[in-house]
C-alpha positions as CSV (number, residue, x, y, z in Angstrom):
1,X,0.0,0.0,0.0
2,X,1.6,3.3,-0.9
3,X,2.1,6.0,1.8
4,X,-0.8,8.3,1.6
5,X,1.3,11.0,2.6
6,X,3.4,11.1,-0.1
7,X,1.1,12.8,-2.6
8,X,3.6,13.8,-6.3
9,X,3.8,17.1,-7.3
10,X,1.5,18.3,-10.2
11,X,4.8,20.2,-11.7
12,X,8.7,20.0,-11.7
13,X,8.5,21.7,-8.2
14,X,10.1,20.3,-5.6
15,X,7.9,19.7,-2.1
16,X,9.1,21.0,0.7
17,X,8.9,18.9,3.7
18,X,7.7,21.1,6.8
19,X,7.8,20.3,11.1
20,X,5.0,22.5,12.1
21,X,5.1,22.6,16.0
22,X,1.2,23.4,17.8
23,X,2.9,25.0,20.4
24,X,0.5,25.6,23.7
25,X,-0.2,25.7,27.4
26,X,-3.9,25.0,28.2
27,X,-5.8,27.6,25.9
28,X,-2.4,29.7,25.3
29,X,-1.0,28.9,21.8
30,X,2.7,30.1,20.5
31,X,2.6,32.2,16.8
32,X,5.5,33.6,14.7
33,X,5.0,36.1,12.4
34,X,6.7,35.8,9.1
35,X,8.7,38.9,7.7
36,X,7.0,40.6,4.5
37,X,10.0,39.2,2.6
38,X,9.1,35.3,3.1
39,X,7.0,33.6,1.0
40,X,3.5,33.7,2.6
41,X,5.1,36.9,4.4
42,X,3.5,39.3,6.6
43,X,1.2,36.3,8.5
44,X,1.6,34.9,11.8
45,X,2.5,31.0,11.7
46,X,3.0,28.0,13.9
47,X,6.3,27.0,14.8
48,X,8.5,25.0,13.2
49,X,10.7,24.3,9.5
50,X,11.8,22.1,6.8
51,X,13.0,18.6,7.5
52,X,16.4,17.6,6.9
53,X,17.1,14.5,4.9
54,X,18.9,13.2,7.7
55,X,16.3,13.1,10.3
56,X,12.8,12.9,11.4
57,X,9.8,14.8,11.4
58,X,9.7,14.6,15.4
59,X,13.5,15.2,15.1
60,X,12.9,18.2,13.0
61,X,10.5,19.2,15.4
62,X,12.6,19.3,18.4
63,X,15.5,21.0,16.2
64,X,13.5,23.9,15.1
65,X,11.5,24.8,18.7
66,X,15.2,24.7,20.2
67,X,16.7,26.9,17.3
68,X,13.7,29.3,17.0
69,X,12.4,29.8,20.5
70,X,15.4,28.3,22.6
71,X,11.9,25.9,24.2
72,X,13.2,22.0,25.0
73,X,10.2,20.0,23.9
74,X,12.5,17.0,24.0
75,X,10.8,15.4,27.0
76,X,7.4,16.6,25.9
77,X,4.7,14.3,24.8
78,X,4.8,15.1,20.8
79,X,1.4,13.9,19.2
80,X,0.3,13.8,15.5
81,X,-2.5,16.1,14.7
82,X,-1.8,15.0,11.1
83,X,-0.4,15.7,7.5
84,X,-1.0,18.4,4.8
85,X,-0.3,18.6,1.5
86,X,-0.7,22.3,0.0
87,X,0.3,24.0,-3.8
88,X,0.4,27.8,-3.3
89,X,1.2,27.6,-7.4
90,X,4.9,28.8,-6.7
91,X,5.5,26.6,-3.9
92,X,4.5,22.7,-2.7
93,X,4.6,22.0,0.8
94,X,3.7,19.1,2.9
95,X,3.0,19.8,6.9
96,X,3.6,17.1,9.3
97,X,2.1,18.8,12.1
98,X,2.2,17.9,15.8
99,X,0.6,19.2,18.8
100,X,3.1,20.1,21.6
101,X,1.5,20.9,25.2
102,X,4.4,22.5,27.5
103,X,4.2,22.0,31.2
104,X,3.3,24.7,33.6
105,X,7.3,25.4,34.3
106,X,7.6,25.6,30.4
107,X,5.1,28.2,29.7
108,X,6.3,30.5,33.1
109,X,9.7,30.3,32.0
110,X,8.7,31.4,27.6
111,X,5.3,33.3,28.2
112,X,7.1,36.7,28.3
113,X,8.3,36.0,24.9
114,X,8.2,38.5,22.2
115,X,11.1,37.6,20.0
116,X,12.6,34.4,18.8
117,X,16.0,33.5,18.5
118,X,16.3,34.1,15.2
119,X,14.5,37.7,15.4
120,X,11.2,36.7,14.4
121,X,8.4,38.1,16.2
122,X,6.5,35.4,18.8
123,X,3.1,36.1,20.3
124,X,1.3,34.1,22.7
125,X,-2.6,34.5,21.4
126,X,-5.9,32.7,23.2
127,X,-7.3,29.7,21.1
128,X,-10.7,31.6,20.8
129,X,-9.3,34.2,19.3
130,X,-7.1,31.8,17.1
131,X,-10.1,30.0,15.9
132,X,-12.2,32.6,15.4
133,X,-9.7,33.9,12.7
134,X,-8.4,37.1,14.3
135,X,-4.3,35.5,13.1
136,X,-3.8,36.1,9.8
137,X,-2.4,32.7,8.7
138,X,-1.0,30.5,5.6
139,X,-3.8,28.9,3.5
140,X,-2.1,25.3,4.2
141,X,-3.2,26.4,7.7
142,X,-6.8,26.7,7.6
143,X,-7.1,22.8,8.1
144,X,-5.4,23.2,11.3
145,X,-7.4,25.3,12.9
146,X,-9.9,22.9,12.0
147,X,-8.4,19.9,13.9
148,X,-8.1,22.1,16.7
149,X,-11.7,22.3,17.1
150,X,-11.9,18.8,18.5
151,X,-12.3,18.5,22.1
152,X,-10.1,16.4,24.3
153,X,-13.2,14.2,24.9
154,X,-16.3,13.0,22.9
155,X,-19.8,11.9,24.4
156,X,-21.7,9.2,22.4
157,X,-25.6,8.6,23.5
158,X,-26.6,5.5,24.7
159,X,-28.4,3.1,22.3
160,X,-32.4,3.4,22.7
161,X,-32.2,-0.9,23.5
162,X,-30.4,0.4,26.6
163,X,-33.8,1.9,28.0
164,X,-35.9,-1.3,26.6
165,X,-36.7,-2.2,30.0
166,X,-38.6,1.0,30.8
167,X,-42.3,1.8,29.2
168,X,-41.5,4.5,27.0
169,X,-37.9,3.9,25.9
170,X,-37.8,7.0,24.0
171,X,-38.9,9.3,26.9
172,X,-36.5,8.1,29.1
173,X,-33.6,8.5,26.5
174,X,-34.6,12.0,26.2
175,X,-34.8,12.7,29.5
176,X,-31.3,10.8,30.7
177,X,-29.3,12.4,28.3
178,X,-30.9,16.0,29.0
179,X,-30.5,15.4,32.7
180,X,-26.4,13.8,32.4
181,X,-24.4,15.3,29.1
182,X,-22.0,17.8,30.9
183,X,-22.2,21.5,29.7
184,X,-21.0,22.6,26.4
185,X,-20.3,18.9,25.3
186,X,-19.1,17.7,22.2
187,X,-21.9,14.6,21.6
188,X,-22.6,12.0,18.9
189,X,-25.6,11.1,18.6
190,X,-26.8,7.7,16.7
191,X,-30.0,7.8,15.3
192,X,-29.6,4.5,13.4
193,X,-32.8,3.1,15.5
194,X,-36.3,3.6,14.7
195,X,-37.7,6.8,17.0
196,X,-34.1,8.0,17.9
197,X,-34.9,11.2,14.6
198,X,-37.6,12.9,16.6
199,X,-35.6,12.2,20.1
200,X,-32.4,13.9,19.0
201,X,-34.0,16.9,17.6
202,X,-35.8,17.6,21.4
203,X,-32.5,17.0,23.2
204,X,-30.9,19.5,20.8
205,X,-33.7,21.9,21.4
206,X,-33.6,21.2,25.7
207,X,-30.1,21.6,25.7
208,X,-29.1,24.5,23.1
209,X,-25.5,24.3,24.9
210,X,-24.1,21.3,23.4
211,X,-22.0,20.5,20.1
212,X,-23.7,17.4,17.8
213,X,-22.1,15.1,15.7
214,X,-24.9,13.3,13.6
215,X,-24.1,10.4,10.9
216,X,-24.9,11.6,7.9
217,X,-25.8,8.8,5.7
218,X,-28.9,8.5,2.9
219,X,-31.4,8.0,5.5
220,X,-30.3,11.2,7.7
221,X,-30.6,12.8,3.7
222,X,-34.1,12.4,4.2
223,X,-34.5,14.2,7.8
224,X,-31.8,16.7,7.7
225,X,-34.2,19.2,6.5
226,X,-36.4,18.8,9.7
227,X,-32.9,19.9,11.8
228,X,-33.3,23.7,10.2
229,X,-34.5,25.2,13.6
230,X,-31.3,23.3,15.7
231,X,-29.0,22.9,12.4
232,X,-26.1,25.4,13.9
233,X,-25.8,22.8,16.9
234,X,-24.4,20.1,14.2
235,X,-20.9,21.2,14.0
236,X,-19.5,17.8,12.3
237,X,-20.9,14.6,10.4
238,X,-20.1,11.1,10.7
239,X,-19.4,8.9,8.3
240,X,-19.3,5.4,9.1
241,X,-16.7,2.8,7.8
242,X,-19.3,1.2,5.0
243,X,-19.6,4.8,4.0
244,X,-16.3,5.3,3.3
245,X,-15.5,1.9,2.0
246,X,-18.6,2.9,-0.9
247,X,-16.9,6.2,-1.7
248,X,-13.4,4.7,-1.9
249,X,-14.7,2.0,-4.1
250,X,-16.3,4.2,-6.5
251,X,-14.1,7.0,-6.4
252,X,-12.3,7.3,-9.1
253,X,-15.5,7.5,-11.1
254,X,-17.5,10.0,-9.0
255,X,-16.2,13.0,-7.2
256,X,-16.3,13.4,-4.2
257,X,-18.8,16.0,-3.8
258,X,-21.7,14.1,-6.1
259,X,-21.1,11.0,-4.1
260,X,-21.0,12.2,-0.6
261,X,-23.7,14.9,-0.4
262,X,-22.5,15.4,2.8
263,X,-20.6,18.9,2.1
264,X,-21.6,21.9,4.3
265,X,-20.2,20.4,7.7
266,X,-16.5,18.7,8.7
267,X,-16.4,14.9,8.9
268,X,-15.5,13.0,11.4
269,X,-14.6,9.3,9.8
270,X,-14.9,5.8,11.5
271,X,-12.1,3.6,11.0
272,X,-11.2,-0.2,12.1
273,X,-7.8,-1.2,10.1
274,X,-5.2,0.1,8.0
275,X,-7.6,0.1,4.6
276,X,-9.8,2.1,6.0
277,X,-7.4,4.7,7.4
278,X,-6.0,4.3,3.6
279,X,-9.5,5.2,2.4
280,X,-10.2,8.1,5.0
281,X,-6.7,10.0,3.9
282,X,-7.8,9.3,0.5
283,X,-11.3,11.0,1.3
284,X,-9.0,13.9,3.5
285,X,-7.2,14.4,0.1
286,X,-10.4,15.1,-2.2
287,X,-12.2,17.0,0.2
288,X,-8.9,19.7,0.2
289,X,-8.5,19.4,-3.4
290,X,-12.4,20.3,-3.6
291,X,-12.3,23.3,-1.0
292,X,-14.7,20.9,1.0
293,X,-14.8,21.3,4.6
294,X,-12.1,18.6,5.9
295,X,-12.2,15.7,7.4
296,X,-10.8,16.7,11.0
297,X,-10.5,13.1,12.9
298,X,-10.9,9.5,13.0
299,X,-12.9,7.4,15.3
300,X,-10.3,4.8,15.8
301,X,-11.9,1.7,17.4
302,X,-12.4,-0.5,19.5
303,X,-8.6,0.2,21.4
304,X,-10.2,-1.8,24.5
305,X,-13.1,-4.2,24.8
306,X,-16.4,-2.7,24.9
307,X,-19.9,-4.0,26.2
308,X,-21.8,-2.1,23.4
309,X,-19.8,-4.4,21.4
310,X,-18.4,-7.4,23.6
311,X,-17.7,-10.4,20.7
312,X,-15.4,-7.8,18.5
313,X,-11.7,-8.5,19.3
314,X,-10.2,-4.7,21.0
315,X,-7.2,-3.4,18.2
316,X,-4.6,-2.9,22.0
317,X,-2.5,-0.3,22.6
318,X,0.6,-1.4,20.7
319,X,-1.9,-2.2,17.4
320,X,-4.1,1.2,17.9
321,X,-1.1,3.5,18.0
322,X,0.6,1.8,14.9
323,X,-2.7,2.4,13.0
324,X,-3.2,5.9,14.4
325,X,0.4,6.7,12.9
326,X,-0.9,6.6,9.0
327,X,-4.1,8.6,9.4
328,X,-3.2,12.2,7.9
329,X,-5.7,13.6,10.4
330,X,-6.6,13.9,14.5
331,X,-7.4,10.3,15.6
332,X,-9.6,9.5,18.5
333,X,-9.8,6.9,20.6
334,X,-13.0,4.8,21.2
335,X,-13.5,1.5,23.0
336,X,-13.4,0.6,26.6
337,X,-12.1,4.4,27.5
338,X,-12.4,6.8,30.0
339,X,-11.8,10.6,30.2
340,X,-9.1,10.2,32.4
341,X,-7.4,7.9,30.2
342,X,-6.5,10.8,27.9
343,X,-3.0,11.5,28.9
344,X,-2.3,7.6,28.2
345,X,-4.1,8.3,24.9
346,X,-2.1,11.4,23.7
347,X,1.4,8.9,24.6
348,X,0.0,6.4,21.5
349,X,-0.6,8.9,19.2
350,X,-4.3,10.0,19.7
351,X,-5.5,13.7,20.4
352,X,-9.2,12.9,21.9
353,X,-10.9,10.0,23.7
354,X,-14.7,9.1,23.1
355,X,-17.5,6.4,24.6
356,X,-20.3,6.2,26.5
357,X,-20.6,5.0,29.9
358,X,-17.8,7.2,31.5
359,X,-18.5,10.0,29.1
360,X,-21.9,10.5,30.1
C-alpha cells in the first residue's frame, strides 16, 4: 500500500517537507510572524521548519522549537495532529504537524516572549481568538485550525435498547441524556434506530449548549431538512466505515462532492484497520482538493473491549497506535475508554478520547 502522505507534485517543483510545531499551554497557543520578505510573508505562523534528509519529522521538530524559541520540547509528549499537502502555485509543501503541550514550568519560563531566536516576532494569542480567525495565517493552515476544534473528549448517547426495560424507551432516553451530558459537550448522537430522529432533535432543542455530531448517511438525507431550527448545533458529520468503503470503491469514477452529499459540515470518519485509514486519507485528500470542509479526525476503534460491542476483538495499545500513525488527520480513541485515560491516549498517538458510559 503506498504512503498516503506522499502525494507527487503536479509540476517540476520540488515539495518541501515542513515540522509544524502546535505549540501551547492550556488555551495559550505560541505564533510567529513571518517577515514581509518570506513567501506567505507578513502572516503569523505555527512554529517550526523544513525537514532535513537526515532526520525525522519529530526530530525536525525538536530542532526547530530549540533553534527558533530556545523551548526543550524534547521530554514533551509530541502527538500527530496529522499531515497536509498544499500547492500555493509557486511553492509545494507538505506539513507534518504535531501538537506540543508545555508544562506549567515551560510556559512560566517562555510566556514573556516577544522575539525568537532568530528575530522573528513570537506572540502568545488565546485559542478563541485563534479560531475565530483574528491571526492572519498560511492557506495550508486553515485545516489546522480545524483539527483544533476537537475537544479532548467525545460523548456518544446511549443506544435506545439500553432503556428497553422501561415503558417508553424514547422518553426516558430524552430525559437521561438532558439530565447527564455535561455542559457545552461535544456529543454523537446515533439515530440508526427507529424513533431516535424525533428524540435527538428535542435534546438539541432542551439543551441548546451542546455540540452534535450526527451520521450523515442517505437515511439522515431524508430528515436533515427537519434539523433547520437546531441545524447550527451540528458542528461535524459522521461517516461510518461502509460509507467510506462505498466512496473509496467508487471514487475514481464519482467525485467526491456528487457522491458524498455530505458537504456543508467537517467529517468525522470511522475507522477499524489500516484500509480504511487508507481510504479516509484518500477521502481527506479530495475534500482539500475540492475546497470541502475537511475531514478533521478519526474514530479509531475499538482500542479496548467494549460491552456495546463485547464479541469484536479490541485493536490494543501497541496495534491502535501503529494504526493511528498513518491517518493524515486527529485520531480518537474509542472502545473501553475513559476521560481520564487521555493523557495515556495522547502517549500512543491519539488527540481525543470518546465512549459512553464514563462520558456520560
Amino acid at each position: 500500500m503506498p504512503n498516503p502522505s506522499k502525494i507527487p507534485a503536479t509540476s517540476h517543483q520540488k515539495i518541501v517537507n515542513v515540522a509544524v510545531a502546535v505549540i501551547h499551554y492550556q488555551a495559550q497557543y505560541l505564533l510567529g510572524f513571518r517577515d514581509a520578505a518570506q513567501h506567505q510573508g507578513n502572516r503569523h505562523e505555527f512554529v517550526g521548519g523544513k525537514i532535513d534528509a537526515n532526520e525525522t519529522a519529530k526530530q525536525a521538530l525538536i530542532r526547530e522549537v530549540a533553534e527558533e524559541t530556545g523551548i526543550d520540547i524534547h521530554d514533551n509528549t509530541v502527538v500527530k495532529l496529522g499531515r497536509l499537502h498544499h500547492d500555493y502555485g509557486d511553492k509545494q509543501v507538505s506539513l507534518q504537524v504535531y501538537n506540543i503541550e508545555l508544562t506549567a514550568l515551560q510556559y512560566e519560563q517562555h510566556r514573556h516572549l516577544r522575539y525568537g531566536l532568530e528575530g522573528q516576532a513570537l506572540k502568545w494569542v488565546n485559542k478563541s481568538a485563534l479560531l475565530a480567525g483574528e491571526y492572519h495565517l498560511p492557506a495550508a493552515n486553515k485545516t489546522i485550525l480545524e483539527w483544533l476544534r476537537l475537544p479532548t473528549q467525545i460523548a456518544i448517547t446511549y443506544p435506545l435498547a439500553h432503556f428497553s426495560d422501561r415503558p417508553n424507551p424514547a422518553a426516558e432516553w430524552l430525559t437521561y441524556h438532558e439530565e447527564k451530558v455535561a455542559p457545552h459537550a461535544w456529543l454523537y448522537i446515533r439515530v440508526k434506530e427507529s424513533g431516535v430522529d424525533n428524540c435527538a432533535k428535542q435534546l438539541m432543542t432542551l439543551r441548546p449548549d451542546i455540540q452534535v455530531i450526527l451520521p450523515f448517511d442517505h437515511h439522515m438525507q431524508s430528515v436533515q431538512a427537519d434539523y433547520q431550527i437546531v441545524a447550527h448545533q451540528v458542528v461535524v458529520h459522521q461517516l461510518s466505515q461502509a460509507a467510506l468503503m462505498t466512496w473509496f470503491n467508487n471514487g475514481e469514477h464519482i467525485s467526491v462532492g456528487e457522491q458524498t452529499l455530505f458537504n456543508d459540515r467537517p467529517l468525522i470518519v470511522s475507522c477499524h484497520d489500516a484500509a480504511s485509514i487508507y481510504a479516509a486519507n484518500k477521502l481527506s485528500s479530495a475534500r482539500l482538493q475540492q475546497q470541502l470542509p475537511p475531514v478533521i479526525g478519526i474514530f479509531l476503534s475499538p482500542l479496548l473491549a467494549t460491552q456495546t460491542h463485547p464479541d469484536t476483538a479490541p485493536l490494543g495499545w501497541s496495534d491502535w497506535s501503529t494504526l493511528a500513525q498513518l491517518a493524515d488527520m486527529p485520531v480518537i480513541g474509542l472502545g473501553g475508554l475513559s476521560p481520564a485515560m487521555i493523557e495515556r491516549v495522547a502517549q500512543y498517538g491519539g488527540i481525543s478520547v470518546a465512549g459512553i458510559r464514563q462520558f456520560i
